[in-house]
C-alpha positions as CSV (number, residue, x, y, z in Angstrom):
1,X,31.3,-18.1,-8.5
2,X,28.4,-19.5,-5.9
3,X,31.2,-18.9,-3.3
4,X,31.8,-14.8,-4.3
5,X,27.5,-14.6,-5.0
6,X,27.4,-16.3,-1.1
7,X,29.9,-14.1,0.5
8,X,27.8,-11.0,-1.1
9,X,24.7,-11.7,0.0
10,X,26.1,-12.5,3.1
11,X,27.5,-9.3,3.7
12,X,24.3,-7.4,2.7
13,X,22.2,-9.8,5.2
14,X,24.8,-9.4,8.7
15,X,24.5,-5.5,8.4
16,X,20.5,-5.9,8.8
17,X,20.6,-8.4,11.2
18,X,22.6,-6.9,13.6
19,X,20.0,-3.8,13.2
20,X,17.0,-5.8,14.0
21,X,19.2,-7.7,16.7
22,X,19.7,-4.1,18.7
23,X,16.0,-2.7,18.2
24,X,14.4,-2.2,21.7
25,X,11.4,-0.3,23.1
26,X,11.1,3.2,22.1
27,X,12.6,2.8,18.6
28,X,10.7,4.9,15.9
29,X,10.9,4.2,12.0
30,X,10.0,6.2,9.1
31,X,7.5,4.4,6.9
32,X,9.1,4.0,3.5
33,X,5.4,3.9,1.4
34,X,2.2,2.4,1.2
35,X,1.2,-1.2,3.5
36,X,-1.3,-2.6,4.5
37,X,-1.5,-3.7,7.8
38,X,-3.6,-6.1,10.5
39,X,-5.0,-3.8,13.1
40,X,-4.8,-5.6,16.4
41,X,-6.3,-2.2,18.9
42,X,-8.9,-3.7,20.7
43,X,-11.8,-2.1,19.6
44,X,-10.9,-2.4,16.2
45,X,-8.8,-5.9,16.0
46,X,-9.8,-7.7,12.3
47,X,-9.7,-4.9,10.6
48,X,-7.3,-3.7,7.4
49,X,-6.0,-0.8,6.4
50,X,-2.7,1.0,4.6
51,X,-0.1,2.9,6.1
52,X,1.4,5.7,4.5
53,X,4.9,7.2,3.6
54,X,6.1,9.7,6.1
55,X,4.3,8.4,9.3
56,X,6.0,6.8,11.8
57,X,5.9,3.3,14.0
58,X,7.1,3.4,17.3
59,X,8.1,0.1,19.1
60,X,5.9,-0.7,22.0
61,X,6.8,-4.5,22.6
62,X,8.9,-6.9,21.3
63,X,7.5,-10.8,20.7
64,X,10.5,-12.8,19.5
65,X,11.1,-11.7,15.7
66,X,7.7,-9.5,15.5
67,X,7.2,-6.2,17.1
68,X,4.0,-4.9,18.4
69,X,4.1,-1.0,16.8
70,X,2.2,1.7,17.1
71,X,1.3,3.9,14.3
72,X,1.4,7.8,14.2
73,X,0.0,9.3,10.6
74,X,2.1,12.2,8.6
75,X,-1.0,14.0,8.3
76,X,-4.2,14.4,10.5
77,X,-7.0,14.3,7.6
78,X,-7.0,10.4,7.0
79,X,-9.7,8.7,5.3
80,X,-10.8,4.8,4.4
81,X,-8.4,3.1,3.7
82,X,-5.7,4.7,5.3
83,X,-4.9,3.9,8.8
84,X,-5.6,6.6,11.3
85,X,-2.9,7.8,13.9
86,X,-2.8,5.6,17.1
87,X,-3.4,2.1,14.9
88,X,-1.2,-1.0,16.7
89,X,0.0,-3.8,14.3
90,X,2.5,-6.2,14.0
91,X,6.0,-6.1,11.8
92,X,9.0,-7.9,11.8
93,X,12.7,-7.1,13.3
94,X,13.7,-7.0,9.4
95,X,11.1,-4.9,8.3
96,X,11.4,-2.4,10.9
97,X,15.1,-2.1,10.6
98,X,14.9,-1.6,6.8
99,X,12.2,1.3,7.5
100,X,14.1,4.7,7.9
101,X,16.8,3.7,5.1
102,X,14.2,2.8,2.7
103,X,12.4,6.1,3.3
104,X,15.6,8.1,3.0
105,X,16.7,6.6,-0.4
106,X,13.2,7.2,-1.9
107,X,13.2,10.8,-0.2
108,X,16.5,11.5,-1.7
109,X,15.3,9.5,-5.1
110,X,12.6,12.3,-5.4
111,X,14.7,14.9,-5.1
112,X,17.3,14.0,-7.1
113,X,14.5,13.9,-9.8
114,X,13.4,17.0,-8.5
115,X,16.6,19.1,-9.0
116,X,16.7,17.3,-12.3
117,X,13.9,18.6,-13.6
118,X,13.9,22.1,-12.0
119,X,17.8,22.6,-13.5
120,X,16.5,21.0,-17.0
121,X,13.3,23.1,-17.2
122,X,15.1,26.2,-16.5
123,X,17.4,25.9,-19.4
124,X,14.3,25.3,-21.9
């Protein structure tokens, strides 16, 4: 049984892996919800704050297994604590693999709830 368990988790990790093996430069994610991050800009390096579902991270340099990423806001009218567009921080190869997927399956979550809803309330 710890064999089967072993090969499954196995076969969930490899697919992942191989994502954050191939990320390079340039790559963009979708962020899947709320997280606070470690601001590292220059001017404002120390400080917290939480990025949002719906903006996006672009890689802008790679440091072994984190990423240097720069952050681009869904919407322009940000407030405390939110992070505004052009924030830097660090993730991880794993994290930013998992980014896009994540966001999908909660996007299509939502709207599965949606269409749910909109068929049930139409037939009260």
């Amino acid at each position: 049984m710890k064999s089967i368990i072993s090969l499954f988790v196995a076969a969930l990790l490899v697919p992942s892996l191989a994502l954050a093996q191939n990320i390079k430069k340039g790559d963009t994610a979708i962020v899947p919800g709320w997280e606070w991050v470690d601001v590292v800009n220059s001017e404002r390096q120390g400080e917290t704050c939480g990025i949002k579902i719906g903006g996006t991270v672009m890689v802008v340099g790679i440091d072994g297994s984190r990423l240097l990423v720069h952050y681009v806001a869904l919407d322009h009218l940000v407030s405390a604590p939110s992070c505004p567009s052009g924030v830097f921080f660090f993730t991880t190869k794993e994290n930013f693999s998992k980014m896009t997927a994540e966001y999908n399956r909660i996007r299509a979550a939502q709207q599965s709830e949606q269409d749910f809803l909109t068929e049930q309330l139409i037939k009260y």
